[in-house]
C-alpha positions as CSV (number, residue, x, y, z in Angstrom):
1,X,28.1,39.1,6.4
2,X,24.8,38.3,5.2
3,X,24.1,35.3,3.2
4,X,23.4,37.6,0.0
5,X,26.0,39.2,0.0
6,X,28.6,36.5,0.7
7,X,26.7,34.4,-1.9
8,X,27.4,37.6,-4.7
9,X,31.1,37.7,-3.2
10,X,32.1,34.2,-3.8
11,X,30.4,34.0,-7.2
12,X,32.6,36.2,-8.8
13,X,35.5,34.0,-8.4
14,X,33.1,31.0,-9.6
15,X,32.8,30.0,-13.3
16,X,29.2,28.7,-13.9
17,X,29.3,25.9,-16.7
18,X,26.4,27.6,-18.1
19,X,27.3,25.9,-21.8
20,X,26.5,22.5,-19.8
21,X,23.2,24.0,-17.9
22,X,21.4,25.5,-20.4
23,X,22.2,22.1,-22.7
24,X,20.5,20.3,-19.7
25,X,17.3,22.4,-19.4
26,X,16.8,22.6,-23.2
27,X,16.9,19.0,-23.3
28,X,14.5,18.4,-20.6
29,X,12.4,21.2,-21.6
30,X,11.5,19.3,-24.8
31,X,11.6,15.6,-22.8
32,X,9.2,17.1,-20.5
33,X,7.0,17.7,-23.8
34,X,7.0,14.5,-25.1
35,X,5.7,13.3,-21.5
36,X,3.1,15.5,-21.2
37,X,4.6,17.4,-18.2
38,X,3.1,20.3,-16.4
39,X,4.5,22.4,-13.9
40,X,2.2,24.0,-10.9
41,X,4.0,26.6,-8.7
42,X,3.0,28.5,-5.7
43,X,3.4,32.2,-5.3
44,X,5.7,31.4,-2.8
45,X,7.8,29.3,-4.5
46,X,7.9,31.8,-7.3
47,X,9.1,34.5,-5.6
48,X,11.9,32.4,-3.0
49,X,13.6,31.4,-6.1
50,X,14.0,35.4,-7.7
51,X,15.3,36.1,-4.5
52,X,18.6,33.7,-3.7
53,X,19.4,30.0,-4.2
54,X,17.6,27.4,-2.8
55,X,17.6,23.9,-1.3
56,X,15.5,21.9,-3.7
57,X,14.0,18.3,-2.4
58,X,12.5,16.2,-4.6
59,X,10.8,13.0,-4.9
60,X,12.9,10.2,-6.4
61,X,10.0,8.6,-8.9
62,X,12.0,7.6,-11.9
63,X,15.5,8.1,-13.4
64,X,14.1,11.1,-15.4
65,X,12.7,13.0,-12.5
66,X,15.3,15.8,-13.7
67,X,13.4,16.3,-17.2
68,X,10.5,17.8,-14.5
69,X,11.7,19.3,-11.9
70,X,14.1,21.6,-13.6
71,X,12.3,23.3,-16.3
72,X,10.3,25.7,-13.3
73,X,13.6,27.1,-12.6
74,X,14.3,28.3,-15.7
75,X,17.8,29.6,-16.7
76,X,18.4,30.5,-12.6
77,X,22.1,28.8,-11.7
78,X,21.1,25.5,-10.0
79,X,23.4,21.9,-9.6
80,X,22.2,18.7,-8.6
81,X,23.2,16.3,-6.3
82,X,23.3,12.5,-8.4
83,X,24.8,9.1,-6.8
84,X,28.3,8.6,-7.7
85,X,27.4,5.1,-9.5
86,X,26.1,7.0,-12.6
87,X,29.4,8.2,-13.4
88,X,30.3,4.6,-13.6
89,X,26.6,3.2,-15.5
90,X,25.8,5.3,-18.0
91,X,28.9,6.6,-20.1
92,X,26.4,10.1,-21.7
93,X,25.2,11.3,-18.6
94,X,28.4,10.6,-17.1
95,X,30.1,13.6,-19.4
96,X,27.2,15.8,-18.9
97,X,27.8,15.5,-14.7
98,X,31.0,16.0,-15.2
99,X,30.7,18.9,-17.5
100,X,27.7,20.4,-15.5
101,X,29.6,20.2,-12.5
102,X,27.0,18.1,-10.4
103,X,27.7,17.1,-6.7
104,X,27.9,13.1,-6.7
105,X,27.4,12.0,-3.5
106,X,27.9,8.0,-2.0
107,X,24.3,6.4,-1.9
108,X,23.6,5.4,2.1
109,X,26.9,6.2,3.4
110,X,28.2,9.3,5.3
111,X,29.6,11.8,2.8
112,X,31.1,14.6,4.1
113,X,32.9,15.9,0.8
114,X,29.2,15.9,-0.5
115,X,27.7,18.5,2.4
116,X,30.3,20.4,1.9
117,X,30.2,21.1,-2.3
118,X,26.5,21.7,-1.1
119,X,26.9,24.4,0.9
120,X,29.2,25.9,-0.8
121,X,27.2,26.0,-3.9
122,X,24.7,27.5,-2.3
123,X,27.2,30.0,-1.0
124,X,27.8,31.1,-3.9
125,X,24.1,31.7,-5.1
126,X,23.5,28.0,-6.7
127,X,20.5,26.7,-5.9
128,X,20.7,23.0,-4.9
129,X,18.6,20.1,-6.4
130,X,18.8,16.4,-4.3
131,X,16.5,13.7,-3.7
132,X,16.4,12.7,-0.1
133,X,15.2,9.4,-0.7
134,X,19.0,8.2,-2.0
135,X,17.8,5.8,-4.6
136,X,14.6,5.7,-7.6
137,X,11.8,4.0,-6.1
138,X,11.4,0.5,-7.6
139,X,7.4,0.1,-5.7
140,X,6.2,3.6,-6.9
141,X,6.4,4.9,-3.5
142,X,7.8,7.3,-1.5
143,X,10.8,5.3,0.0
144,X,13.0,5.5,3.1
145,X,14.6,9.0,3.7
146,X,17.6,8.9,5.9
147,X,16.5,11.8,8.8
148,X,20.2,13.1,8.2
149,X,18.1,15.4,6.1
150,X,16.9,17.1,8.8
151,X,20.4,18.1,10.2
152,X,21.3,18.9,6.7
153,X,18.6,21.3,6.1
154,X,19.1,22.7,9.9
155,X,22.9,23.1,8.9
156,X,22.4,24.5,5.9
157,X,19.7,27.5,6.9
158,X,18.8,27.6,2.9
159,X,14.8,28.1,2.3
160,X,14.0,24.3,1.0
161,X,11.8,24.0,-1.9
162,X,10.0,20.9,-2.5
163,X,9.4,19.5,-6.3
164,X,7.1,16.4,-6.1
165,X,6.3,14.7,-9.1
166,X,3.5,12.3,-10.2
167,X,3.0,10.3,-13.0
168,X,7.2,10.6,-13.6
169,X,7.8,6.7,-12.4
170,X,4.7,5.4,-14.6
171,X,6.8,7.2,-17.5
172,X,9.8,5.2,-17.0
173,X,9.4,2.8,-14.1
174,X,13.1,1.7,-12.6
175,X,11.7,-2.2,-13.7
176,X,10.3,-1.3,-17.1
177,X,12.3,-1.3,-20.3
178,X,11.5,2.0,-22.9
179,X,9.4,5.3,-22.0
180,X,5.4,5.4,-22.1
181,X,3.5,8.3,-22.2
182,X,0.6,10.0,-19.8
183,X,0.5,12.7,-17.9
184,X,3.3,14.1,-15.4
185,X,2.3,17.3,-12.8
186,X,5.3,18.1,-11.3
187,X,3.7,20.4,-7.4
188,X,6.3,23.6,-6.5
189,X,6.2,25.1,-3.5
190,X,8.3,26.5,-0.6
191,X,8.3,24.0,2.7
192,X,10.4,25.9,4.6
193,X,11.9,29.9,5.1
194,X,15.5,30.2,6.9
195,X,13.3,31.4,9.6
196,X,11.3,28.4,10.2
197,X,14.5,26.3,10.0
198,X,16.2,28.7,13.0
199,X,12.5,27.5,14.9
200,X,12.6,23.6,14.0
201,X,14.3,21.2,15.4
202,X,15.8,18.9,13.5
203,X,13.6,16.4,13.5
204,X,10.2,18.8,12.7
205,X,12.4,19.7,9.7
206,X,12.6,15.8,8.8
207,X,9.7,15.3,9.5
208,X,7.7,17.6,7.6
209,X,10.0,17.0,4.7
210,X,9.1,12.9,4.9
211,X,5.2,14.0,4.7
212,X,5.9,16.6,1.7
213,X,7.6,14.0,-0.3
214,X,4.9,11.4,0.1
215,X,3.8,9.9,-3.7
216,X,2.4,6.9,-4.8
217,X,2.3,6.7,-8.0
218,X,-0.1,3.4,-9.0
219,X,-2.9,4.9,-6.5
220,X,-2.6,8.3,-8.8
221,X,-3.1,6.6,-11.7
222,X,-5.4,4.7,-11.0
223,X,-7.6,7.2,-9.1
224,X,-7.4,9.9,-11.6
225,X,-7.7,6.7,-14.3
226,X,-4.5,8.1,-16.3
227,X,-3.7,5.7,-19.5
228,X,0.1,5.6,-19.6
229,X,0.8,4.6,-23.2
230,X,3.8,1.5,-24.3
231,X,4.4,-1.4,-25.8
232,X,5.4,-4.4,-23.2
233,X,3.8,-2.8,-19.8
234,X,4.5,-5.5,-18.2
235,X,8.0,-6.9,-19.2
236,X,10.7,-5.9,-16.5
237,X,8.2,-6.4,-14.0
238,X,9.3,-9.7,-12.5
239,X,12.3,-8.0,-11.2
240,X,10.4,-6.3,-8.4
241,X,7.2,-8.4,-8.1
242,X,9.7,-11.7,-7.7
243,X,6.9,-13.7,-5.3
244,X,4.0,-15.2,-6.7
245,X,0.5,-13.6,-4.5
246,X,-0.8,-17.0,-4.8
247,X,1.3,-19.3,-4.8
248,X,3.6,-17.8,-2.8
249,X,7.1,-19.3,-4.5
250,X,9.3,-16.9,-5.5
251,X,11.7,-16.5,-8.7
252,X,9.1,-18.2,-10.5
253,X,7.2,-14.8,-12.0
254,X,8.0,-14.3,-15.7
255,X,6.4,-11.5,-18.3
256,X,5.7,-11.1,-21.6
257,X,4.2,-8.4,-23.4
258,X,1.5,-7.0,-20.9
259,X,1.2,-10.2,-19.1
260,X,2.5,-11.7,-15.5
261,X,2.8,-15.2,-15.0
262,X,3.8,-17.9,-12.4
263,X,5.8,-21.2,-13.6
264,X,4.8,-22.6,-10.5
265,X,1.3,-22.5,-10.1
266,X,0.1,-20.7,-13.7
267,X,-1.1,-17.6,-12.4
268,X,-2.0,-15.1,-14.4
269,X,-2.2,-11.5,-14.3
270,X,-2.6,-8.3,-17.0
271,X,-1.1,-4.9,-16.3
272,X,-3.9,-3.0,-17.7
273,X,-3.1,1.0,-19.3
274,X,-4.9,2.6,-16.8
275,X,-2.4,0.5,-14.0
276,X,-4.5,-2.1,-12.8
277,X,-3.6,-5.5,-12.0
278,X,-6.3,-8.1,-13.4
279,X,-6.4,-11.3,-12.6
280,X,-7.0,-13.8,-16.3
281,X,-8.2,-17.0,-16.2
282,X,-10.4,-19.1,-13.8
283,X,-8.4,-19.5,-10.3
284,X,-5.7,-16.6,-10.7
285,X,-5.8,-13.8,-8.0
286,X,-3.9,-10.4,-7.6
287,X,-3.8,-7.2,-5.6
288,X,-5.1,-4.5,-7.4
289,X,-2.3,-2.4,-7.7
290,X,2.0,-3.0,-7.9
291,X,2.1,-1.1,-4.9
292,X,0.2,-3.6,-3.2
293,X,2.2,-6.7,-4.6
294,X,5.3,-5.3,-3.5
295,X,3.7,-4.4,0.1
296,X,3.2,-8.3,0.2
297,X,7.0,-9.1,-0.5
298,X,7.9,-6.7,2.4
299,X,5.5,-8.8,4.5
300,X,7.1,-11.9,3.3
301,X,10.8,-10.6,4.3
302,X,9.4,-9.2,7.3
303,X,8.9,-12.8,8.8
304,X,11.6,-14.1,7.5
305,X,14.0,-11.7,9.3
306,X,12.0,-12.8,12.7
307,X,14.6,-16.0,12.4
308,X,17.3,-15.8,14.4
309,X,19.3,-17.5,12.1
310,X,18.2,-15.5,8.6
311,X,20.7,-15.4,5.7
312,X,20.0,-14.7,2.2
313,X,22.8,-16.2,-0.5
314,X,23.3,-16.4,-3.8
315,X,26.0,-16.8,-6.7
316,X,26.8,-13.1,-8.3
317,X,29.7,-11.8,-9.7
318,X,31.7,-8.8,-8.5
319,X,33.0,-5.5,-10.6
320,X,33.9,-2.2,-9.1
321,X,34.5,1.2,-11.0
322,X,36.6,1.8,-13.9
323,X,36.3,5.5,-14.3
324,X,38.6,6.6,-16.7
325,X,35.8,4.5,-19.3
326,X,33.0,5.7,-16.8
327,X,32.1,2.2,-16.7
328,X,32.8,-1.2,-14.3
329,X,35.5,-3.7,-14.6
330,X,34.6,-7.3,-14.1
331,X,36.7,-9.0,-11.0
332,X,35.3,-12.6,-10.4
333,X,32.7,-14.9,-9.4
334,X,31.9,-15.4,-5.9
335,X,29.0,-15.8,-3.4
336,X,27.6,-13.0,-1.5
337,X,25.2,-13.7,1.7
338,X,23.0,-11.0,3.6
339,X,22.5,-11.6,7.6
340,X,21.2,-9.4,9.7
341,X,24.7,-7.7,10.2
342,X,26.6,-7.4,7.6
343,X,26.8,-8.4,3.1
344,X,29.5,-10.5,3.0
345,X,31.2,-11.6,-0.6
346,X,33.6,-14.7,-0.9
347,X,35.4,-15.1,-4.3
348,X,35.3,-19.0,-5.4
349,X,38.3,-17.7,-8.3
350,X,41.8,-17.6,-8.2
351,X,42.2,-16.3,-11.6
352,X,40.0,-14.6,-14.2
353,X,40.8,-14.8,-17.8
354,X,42.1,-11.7,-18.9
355,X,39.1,-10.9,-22.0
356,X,35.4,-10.1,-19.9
357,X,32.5,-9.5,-22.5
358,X,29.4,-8.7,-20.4
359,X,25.6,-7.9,-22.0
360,X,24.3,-6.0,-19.2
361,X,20.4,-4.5,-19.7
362,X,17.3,-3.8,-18.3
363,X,16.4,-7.1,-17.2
364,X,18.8,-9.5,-18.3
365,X,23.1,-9.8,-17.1
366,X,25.5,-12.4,-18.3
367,X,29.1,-12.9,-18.2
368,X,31.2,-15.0,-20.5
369,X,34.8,-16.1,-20.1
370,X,37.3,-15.7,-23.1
371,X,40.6,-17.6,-22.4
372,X,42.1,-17.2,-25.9
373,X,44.4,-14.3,-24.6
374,X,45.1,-16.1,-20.9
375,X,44.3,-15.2,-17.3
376,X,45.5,-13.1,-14.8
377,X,45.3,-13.1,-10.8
378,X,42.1,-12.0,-8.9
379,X,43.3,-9.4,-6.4
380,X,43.7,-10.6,-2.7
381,X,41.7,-7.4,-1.8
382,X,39.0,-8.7,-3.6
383,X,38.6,-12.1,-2.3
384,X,36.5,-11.5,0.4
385,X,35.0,-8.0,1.6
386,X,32.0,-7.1,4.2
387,X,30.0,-4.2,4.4
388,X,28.5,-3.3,7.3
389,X,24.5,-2.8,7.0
390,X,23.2,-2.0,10.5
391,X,23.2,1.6,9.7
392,X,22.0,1.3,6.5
393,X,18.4,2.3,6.0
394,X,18.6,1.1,2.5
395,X,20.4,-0.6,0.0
396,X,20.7,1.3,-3.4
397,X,20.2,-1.2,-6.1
398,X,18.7,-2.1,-10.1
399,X,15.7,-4.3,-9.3
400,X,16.4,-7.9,-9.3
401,X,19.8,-7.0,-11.0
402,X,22.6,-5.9,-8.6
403,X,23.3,-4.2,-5.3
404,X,25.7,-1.1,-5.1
405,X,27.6,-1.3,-2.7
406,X,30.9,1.0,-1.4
407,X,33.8,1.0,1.2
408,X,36.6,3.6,1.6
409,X,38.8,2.6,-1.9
410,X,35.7,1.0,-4.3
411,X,32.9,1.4,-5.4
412,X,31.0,-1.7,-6.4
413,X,28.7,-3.5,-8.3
414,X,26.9,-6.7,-7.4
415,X,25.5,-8.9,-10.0
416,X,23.0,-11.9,-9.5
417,X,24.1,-14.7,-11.7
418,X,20.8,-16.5,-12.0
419,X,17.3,-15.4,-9.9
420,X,16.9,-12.2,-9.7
421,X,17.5,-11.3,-6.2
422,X,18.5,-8.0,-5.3
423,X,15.0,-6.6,-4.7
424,X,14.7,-9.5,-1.6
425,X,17.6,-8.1,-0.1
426,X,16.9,-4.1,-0.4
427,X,13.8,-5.1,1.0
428,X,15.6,-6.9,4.0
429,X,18.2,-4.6,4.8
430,X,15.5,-2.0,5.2
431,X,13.0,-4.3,7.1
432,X,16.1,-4.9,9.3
433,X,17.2,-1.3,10.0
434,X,13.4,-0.5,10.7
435,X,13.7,-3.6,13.1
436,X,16.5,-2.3,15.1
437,X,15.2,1.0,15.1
438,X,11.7,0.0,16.4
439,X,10.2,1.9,13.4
């Protein structure tokens, strides 16, 4: 039976939440307004997606890529593909996944369940939106993508369209705190028919897809000198650029307004609307571009990992998923410690007191303990875990926050007490895989 056909069959036995999809693409129709978006598709692209569903891959630029990358498909029946910790984050979009149906998938892990709600969406004449790259990108650039995508898309035998945005992560970096406004083009076009995916091999299909999803978003703006509009550019930034370029001490970076600063050494640098890092002040010194400062930290982490003995630690507290509030639940205090293995977490609690209150926000995370209604155990399953991470190209995780991490029962949640470490160790687990791999 051709795919066509068995695509009509099954869809008569599927109920579209269409109530939920147009919702969505109404509301990002008018987000993508107040951005200043703008679609450019290819005559190709136009006429694959009249024909049957598609495989959509898109860049992964900012938490909003979605307000772009749907509006060119118009009212044609599409799903998306969204990592299962949003159901547990952000109690809204949570609903509207649910509602919409969405395919949520476990970030850097095998997920079988997930291929197979893939394919047989696209069975059933659903095109498929994902975003190879598994997490939003925290330096502006394309990050790692897992070549599992090239046995998915050689699997699947879909045409794959390709949605690549820029300007979307200067609208709502995964560091910054509120939206600014510039310019957005969001590139359609078709990278590959069912016929070149029967010719590929795997790993052509990877790696063409790696080269069409290449972005950089600070280079964009700054070549095509694109003023991206807000108040605070620069606040939230310390959470990725955590290492001073002069100094070279770390955890010492703190921002205010549209300024970055070292407490070490009194450095001082202004993130400029048109995305340019200048130096201020007689003695301070800067790359040019975010990019560029985070490049530095990966060179940094690079050499430490060369030590045989390298192990990152540091106090954080634990939660895993509470999903009948779509949210976390706190569990305890403990220490977690990256070597180039395996995360390990050791509670140092016995019992937690029963009332949690959290403030958890873009750039700041506290816990405070309220004994007035008494304590209860921490579970022994809880006291000490290990994840694995030699086969982990990444690490999804909220920049200098927390580190999300899963096993076969939990999801989790990983939040640093006091400096703001999570970026240091997303950047080591993937200097590490690229290590072993010889990349």
């Amino acid at each position: 039976m051709e795919k066509n056909e068995k695509a009509k069959k099954q869809n008569k036995n599927n109920k579209f939440p269409w109530f939920y999809y147009v919702l969505f693409v109404t509301l990002s129709r008018l987000a993508r307004v107040f951005f200043n978006g703008k679609a450019i598709q290819s005559k190709a692209f136009k006429e694959a997606k009249k024909k049957g569903p598609l495989l959509v891959m898109c860049n992964h630029s900012c938490a909003l890529d979605f307000v772009f990358f749907i509006p060119p498909f118009g009212l044609k029946k599409m799903t998306f593909v969204v990592a299962e910790n949003m159901l547990y984050s952000t109690p809204f979009l949570a609903k509207i996944i649910r509602k919409a149906d969405a395919i949520t998938k476990k970030q850097y892990v095998a997920d079988l369940s997930c291929v197979r709600k893939i394919k047989k969406s696209l069975d059933s004449g659903i095109s498929v939106a994902l975003c190879p790259e598994g997490q939003v990108s925290s330096s502006g650039k394309t990050g790692i993508v897992p070549n599992a995508n090239g046995k998915l898309m050689k699997f699947l035998g879909y045409p794959v369209a390709i949605c690549n945005t820029h300007g979307a992560g200067l609208s709502r970096p995964k560091w910054g705190n509120g939206a600014r406004r510039g310019k957005v083009i969001t590139r359609c076009d078709i990278l590959y028919t069912p016929e070149q995916i029967k010719e590929k091999s795997a790993d052509e299909l990877y790696q063409g897809l790696v080269e069409a999803l290449q972005f950089n978003e600070h280079k964009y703006q700054i070549e095509n000198d694109i003023k991206f509009k807000g108040k605070n550019r620069a606040e939230g930034i310390e959470r990725i650029l955590y290492r001073c370029p002069k100094c070279g001490e770390e955890y010492c970076i703190t921002t205010s307004g549209n300024l970055i600063a070292c407490t070490a050494c009194g450095n001082s640098v202004e993130y400029s609307l048109n995305g340019k890092l200048i130096p201020i002040g007689e003695g301070s010194e800067c790359p040019e571009r975010v990019d560029l400062w985070y490049d530095m930290e990966r060179e940094s982490v690079k050499e430490k990992i060369k030590s045989e003995d390298f192990m990152l630690t540091h106090e954080v507290s634990l939660f895993i998923e509470k999903p009948e509030v779509y949210n976390y639940r706190f569990i305890t205090t403990g220490v977690a410690t990256l070597d180039k293995e395996k995360i390990t977490f050791k509670a140092n609690m016995v019992e937690r007191p029963k009332k949690i209150i959290t403030e958890y926000g873009v750039g700041k995370f506290n816990v405070d303990f309220d004994y007035s209604e008494g304590v209860e155990p921490v579970e022994e399953e809880f006291k000490e875990l290990t994840f694995n991470i030699r086969n982990n190209e990444s690490c999804a995780f909220n920049p200098g926050l927390s580190l999300e991490l899963y096993d076969a029962n939990h999801s989790y949640r990983i939040m640093f007490n006091k400096e703001k470490a999570s970026t240091e160790y997303a950047l080591a687990i993937e200097e590490l895989y690229k290590q072993r791999k010889g990349i």
